[in-house]
C-alpha positions as CSV (number, residue, x, y, z in Angstrom):
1,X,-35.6,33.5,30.2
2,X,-35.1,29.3,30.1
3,X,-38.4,28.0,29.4
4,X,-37.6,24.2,29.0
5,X,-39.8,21.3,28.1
6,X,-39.9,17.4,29.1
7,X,-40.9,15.1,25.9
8,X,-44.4,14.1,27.1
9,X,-45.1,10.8,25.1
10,X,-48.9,10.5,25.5
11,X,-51.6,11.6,23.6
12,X,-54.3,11.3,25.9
13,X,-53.5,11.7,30.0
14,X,-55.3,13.3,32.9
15,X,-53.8,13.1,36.3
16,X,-56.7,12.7,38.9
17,X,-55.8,14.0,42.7
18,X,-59.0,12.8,44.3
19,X,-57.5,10.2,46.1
20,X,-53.9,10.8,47.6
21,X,-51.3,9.2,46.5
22,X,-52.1,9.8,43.0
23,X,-50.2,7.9,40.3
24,X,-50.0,8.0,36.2
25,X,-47.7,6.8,33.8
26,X,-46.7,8.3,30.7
27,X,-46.5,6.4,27.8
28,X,-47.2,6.2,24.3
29,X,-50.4,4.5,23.0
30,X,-51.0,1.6,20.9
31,X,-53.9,3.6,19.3
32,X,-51.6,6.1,17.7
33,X,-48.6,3.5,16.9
34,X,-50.5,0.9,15.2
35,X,-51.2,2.8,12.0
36,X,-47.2,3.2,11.9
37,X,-46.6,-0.4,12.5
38,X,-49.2,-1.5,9.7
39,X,-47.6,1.4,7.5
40,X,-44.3,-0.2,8.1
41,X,-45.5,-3.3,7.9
42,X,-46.9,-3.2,4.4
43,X,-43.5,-1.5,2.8
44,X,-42.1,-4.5,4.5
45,X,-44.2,-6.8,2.7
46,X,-44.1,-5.2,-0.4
47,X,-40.2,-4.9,-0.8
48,X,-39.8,-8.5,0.2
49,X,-42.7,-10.0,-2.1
50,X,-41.0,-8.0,-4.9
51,X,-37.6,-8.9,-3.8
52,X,-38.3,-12.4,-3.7
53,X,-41.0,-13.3,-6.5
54,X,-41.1,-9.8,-8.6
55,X,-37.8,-11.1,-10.9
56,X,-37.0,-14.7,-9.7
57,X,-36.6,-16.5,-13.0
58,X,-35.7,-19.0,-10.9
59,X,-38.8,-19.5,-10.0
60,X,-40.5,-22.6,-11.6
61,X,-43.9,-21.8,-11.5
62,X,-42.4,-18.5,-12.6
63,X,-40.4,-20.5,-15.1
64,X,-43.5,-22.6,-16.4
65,X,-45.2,-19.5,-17.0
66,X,-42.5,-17.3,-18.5
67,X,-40.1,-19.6,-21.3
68,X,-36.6,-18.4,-21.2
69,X,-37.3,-16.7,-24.6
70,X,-40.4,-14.6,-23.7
71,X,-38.2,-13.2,-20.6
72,X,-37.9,-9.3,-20.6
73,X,-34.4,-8.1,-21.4
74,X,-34.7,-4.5,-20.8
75,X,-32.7,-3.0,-18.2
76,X,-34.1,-0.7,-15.8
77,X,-32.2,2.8,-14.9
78,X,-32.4,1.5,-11.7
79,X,-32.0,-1.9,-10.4
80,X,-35.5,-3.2,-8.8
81,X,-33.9,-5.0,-5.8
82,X,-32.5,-1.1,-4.6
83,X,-36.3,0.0,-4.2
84,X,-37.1,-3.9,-2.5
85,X,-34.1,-3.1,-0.1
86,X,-35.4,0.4,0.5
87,X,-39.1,-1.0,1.4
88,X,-37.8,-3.0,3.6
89,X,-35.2,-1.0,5.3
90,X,-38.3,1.4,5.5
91,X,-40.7,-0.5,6.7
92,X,-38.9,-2.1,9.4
93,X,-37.1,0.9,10.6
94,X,-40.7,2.3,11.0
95,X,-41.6,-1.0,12.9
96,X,-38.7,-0.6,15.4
97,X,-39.7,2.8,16.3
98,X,-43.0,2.4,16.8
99,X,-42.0,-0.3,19.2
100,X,-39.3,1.7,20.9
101,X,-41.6,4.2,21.8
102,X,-44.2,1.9,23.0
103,X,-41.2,0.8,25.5
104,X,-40.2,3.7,26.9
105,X,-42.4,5.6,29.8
106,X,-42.5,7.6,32.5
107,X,-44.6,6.8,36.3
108,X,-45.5,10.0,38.2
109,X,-46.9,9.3,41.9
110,X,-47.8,12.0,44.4
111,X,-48.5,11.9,47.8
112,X,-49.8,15.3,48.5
113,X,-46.3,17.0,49.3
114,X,-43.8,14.8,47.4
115,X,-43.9,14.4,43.5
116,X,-42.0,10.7,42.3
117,X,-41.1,10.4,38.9
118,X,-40.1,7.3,37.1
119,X,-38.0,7.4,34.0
120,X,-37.9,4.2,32.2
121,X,-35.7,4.9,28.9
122,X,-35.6,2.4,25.7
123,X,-31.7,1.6,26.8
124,X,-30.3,2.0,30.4
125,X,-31.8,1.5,34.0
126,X,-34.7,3.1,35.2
127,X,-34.3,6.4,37.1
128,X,-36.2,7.5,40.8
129,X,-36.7,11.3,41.7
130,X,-38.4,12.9,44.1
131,X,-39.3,16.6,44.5
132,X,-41.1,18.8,47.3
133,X,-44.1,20.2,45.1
134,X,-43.0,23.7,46.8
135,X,-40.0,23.5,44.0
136,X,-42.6,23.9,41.3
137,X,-43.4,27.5,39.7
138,X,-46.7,27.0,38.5
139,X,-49.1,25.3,36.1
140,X,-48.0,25.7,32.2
141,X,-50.1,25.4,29.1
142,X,-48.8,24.8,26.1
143,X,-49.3,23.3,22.3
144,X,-46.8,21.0,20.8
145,X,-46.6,19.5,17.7
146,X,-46.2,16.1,16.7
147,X,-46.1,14.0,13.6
148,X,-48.8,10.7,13.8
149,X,-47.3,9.3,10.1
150,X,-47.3,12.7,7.6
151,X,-49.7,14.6,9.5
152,X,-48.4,17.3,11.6
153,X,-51.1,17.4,14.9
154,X,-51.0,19.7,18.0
155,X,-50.8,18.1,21.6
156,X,-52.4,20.4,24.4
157,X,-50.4,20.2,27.4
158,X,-50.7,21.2,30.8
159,X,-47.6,20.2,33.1
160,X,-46.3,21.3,36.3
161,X,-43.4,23.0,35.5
162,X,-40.1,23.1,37.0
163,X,-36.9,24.7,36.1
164,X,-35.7,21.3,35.7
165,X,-36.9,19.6,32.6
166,X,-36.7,16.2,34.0
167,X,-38.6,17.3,36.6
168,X,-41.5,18.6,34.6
169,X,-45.0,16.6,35.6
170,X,-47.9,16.2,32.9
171,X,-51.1,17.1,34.2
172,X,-53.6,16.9,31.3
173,X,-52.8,16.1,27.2
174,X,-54.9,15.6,24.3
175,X,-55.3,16.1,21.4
176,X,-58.2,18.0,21.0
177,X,-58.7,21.7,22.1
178,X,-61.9,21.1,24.2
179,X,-61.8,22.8,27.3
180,X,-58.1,22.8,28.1
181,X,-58.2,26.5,29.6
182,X,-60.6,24.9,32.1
183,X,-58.3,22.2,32.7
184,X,-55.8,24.6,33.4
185,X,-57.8,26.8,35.4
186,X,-58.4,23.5,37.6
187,X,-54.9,22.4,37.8
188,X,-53.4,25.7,39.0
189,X,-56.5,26.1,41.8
190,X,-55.5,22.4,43.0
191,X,-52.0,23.5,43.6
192,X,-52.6,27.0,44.5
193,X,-49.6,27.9,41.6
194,X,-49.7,30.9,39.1
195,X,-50.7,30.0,35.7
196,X,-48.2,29.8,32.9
197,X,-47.7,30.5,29.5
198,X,-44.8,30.7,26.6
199,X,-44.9,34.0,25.1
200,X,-43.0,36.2,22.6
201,X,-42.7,38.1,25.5
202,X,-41.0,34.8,27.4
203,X,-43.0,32.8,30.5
204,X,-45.7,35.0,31.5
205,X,-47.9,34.3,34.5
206,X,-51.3,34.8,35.0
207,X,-53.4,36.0,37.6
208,X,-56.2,33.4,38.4
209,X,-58.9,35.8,39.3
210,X,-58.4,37.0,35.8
211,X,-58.6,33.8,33.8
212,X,-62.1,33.7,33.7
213,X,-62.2,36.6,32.3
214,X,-63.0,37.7,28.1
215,X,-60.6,39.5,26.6
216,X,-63.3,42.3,25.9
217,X,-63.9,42.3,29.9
218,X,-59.7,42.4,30.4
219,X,-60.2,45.6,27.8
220,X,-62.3,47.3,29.6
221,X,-60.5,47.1,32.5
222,X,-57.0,48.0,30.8
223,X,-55.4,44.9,31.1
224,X,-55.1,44.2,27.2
225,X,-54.6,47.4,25.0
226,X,-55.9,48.1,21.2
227,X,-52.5,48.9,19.6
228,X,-53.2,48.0,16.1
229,X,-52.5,50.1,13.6
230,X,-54.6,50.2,10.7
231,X,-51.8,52.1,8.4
232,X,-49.3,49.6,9.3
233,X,-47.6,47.8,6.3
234,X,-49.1,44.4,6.0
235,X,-46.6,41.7,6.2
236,X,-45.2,40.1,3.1
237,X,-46.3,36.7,4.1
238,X,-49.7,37.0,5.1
239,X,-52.8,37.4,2.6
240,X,-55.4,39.7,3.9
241,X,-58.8,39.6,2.0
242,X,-61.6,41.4,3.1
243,X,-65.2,39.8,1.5
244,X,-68.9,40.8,1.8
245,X,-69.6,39.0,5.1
246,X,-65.9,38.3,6.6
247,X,-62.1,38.8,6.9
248,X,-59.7,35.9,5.5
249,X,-55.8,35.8,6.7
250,X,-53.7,33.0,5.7
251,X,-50.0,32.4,4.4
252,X,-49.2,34.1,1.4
253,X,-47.3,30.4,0.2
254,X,-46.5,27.5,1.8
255,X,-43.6,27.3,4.3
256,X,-41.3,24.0,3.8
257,X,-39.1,22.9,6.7
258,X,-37.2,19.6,7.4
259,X,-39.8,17.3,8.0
260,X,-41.2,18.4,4.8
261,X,-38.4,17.9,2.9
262,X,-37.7,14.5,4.5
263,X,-41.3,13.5,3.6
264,X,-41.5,14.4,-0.2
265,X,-37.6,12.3,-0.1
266,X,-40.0,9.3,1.1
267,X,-42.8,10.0,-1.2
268,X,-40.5,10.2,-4.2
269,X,-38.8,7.3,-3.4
270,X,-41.6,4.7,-2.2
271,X,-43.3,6.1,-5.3
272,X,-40.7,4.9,-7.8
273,X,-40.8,1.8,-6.2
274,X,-44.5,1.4,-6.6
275,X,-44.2,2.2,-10.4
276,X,-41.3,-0.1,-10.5
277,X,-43.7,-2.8,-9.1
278,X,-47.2,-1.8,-10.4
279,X,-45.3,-2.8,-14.1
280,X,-43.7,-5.4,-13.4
281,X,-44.2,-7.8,-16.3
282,X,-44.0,-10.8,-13.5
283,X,-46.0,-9.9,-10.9
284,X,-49.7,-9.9,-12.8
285,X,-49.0,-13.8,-14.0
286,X,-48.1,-14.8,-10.2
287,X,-50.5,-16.5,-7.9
288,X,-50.4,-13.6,-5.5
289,X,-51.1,-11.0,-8.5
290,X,-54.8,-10.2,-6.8
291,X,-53.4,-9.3,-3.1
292,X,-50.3,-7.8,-4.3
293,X,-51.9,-5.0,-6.8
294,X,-54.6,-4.5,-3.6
295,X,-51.2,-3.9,-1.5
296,X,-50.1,-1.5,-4.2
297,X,-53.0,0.7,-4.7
298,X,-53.1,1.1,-1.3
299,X,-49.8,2.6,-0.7
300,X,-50.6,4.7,-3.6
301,X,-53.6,5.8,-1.8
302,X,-51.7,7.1,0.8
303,X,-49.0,8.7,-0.9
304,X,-52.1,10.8,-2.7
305,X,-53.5,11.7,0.6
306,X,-49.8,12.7,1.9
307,X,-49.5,14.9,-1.1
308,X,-53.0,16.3,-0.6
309,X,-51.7,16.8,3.3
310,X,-48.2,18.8,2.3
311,X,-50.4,20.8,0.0
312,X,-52.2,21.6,3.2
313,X,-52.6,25.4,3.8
314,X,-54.5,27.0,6.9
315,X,-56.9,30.1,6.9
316,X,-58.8,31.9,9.8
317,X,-62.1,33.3,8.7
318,X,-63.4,36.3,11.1
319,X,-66.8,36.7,10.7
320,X,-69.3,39.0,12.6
321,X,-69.2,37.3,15.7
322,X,-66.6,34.3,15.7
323,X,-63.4,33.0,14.4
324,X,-63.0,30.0,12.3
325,X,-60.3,28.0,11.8
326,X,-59.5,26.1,8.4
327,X,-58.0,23.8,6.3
328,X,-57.4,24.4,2.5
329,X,-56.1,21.3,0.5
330,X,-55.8,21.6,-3.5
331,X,-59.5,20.9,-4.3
332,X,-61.3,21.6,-1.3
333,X,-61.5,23.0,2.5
334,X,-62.8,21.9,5.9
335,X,-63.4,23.4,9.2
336,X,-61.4,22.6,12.2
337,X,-62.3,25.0,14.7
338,X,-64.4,27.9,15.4
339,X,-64.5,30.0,18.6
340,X,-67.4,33.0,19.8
341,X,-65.6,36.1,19.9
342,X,-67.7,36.9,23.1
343,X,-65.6,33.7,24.7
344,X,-62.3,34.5,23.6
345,X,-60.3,34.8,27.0
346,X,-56.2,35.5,25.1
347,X,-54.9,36.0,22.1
348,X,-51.2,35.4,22.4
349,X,-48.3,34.8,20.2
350,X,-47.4,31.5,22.3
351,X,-44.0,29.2,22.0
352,X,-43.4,25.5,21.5
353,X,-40.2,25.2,23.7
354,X,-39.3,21.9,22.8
355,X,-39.5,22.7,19.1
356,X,-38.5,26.9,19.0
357,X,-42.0,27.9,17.0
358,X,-44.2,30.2,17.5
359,X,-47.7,30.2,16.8
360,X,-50.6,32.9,17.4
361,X,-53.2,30.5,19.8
362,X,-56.6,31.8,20.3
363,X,-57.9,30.0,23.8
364,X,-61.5,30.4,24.9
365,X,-62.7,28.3,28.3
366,X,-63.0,25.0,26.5
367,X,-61.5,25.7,22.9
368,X,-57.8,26.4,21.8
369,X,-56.9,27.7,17.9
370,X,-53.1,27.4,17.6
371,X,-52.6,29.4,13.9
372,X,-49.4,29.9,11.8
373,X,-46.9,28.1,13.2
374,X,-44.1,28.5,10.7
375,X,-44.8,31.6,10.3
376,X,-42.2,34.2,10.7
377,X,-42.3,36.2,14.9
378,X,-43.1,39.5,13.0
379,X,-45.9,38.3,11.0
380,X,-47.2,36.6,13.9
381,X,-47.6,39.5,15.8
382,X,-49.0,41.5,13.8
383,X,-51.8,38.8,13.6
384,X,-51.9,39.1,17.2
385,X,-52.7,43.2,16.9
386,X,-55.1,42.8,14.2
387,X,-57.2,40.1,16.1
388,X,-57.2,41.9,19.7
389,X,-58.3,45.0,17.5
390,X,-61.1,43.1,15.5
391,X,-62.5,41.2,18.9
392,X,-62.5,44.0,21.3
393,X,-63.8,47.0,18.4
């Protein structure tokens, strides 16, 4: 089955139908572009201050300070001005599409039978739809993920879906978990439309009456079944240790895809450049020396913290009577999440349609765990098996 997905550019939206017509637009926010722009910004700065002070013999303060004899004559492997053209190709490339995005938008107005949409793209005129909400097949949830700089985040999105993906309306996103099943609940009561979720098993709907119920309640009443198998084979990729107090899974090693490839490409190559800079024989006898080194430790600040980030690796600890969710970098861990197993309402190997992934999400009334998401379909389900089997035992 076609499950597709419109590219929802907010991070925070909540369509309010207490007063009809209703409108919303959808739109990214400054809040999350303006670390880009001032990431952007500073490669810009750096490459050009480099580019036009970092070697310029011509200089003659630099020339005052630096006699034509005591001038450096190495050669560098690689000439400086590449790495001062690469900042600044960077940086204002990261500049242009932050501001792109900030153009673009989308305007949503409904009147209590007719849904308007509003498609204003970066190029090109803007674009007027209109559909009969009776055309609509019910209220999805969903988790998509999104990079804000090198940190890959999960948006919580509830939409009113359509066959059509232009035609898809955002309901509710954020960025936190916190009570998005309620949302949904709400949403698909409003519109009196089945609920919806991606699955392994494709779009599956859900009966309302039964969303408020736990998963141990949709047990008992043989809606979900205990099929794990405790002789099963565990799956090469997952690491299952079993401790005094609590269970730990997690990823046997880290899974690298594209964006992680393209990242450690940037790291490696802004971090050259910083080298190149940081000893520079120029730059420390220049006015600027004080601001510039401030400029450079900064960036190598964050390359630390992206390295510490790629590193990243994610655990769920199931103890007694909960699930936590959490992060392990090289030299220490925090918690992101935790859920009562007495609340858990589904435990379901979910889908990212706009991205192909799937991901085990553990959804409670006002909390949402979305776990393994580059983790191979097989190994995700039997997750799934192990987790219905430890909640509901």
């Amino acid at each position: 089955m076609n499950n597709p997905a419109a590219n929802h550019y907010s991070h925070k939206l909540e369509f309010d139908f207490s007063k009809l017509p209703a409108k919303i637009s959808d739109r990214t926010s400054w809040r999350f572009l303006l670390p880009g722009i001032i990431f952007g910004a500073l490669l810009f700065l750096l490459g050009f201050y480099e580019m036009i002070n970092g070697f310029d013999y011509t200089n003659p303060n630099v020339a005052e300070i630096i006699p034509a004899e005591a001038r450096p004559s190495y050669k560098p492997l690689f000439n400086p001005i590449f790495f001062d053209i690469v900042f600044i190709i960077i940086g204002l490339g990261i500049i242009l599409a932050c501001l792109c995005s900030y153009v673009r938008y989308r305007k949503f107005i409904f009147d209590g039978k007719t849904m308007m949409i509003g498609n204003r793209p970066v190029f090109g005129k803007k674009r007027i739809v209109k559909e009969n909400i009776k055309n609509y097949l019910g209220v999805r949830f969903r988790v998509a993920f999104y990079q804000s700089g090198l940190i890959n985040s999960n948006k919580y999105i509830i939409e009113l879906y359509h066959k059509d993906p232009k035609k898809i309306v955002p309901l509710y996103i954020s960025t936190s978990p916190e009570n998005v099943r309620k949302k949904w609940k709400e949403y698909a009561r409003f519109f009196k439309l089945p609920a919806l979720i991606n699955t392994d098993e494709g779009l599956q709907s859900r009966d309302l009456k039964n969303l408020d119920k736990s998963i141990k309640e949709m047990a008992k009443l043989g809606f979900v079944v205990d099929d794990y198998d405790p002789y099963e084979p565990l799956p090469n990729g997952i690491c299952f240790a079993r401790r005094r107090d609590k269970i730990v899974l997690k990823a046997r090693k880290i899974v690298w895809d594209a964006y992680n490839f393209i990242a450690w490409f940037v790291i490696v190559v802004v971090g050259f450049g910083l080298v190149g800079m940081a000893f520079n024989p120029n730059a420390c006898r220049s006015e600027l020396a004080i601001p510039f080194y401030a400029l450079v430790g900064l960036m190598a600040l964050i390359l630390v913290a992206a390295v510490f980030v790629l590193f990243r690796k994610e655990k769920l600890v199931l103890k007694k009577h909960k699930i936590v969710h959490t992060h392990k970098y090289m030299m220490f861990s925090t918690k992101h999440s935790e859920i009562n197993k007495d609340e858990i309402e589904a435990i379901e190997v979910t889908q990212n349609p706009a991205s192909g992934r799937f991901f085990v999400s553990i959804i409670s009334d006002n909390k949402t765990i979305a776990f393994g998401a580059k983790l191979p379909i097989q190994n995700l389900q039997w997750i799934k098996r192990f987790l219905i089997h430890d909640v509901i035992r």
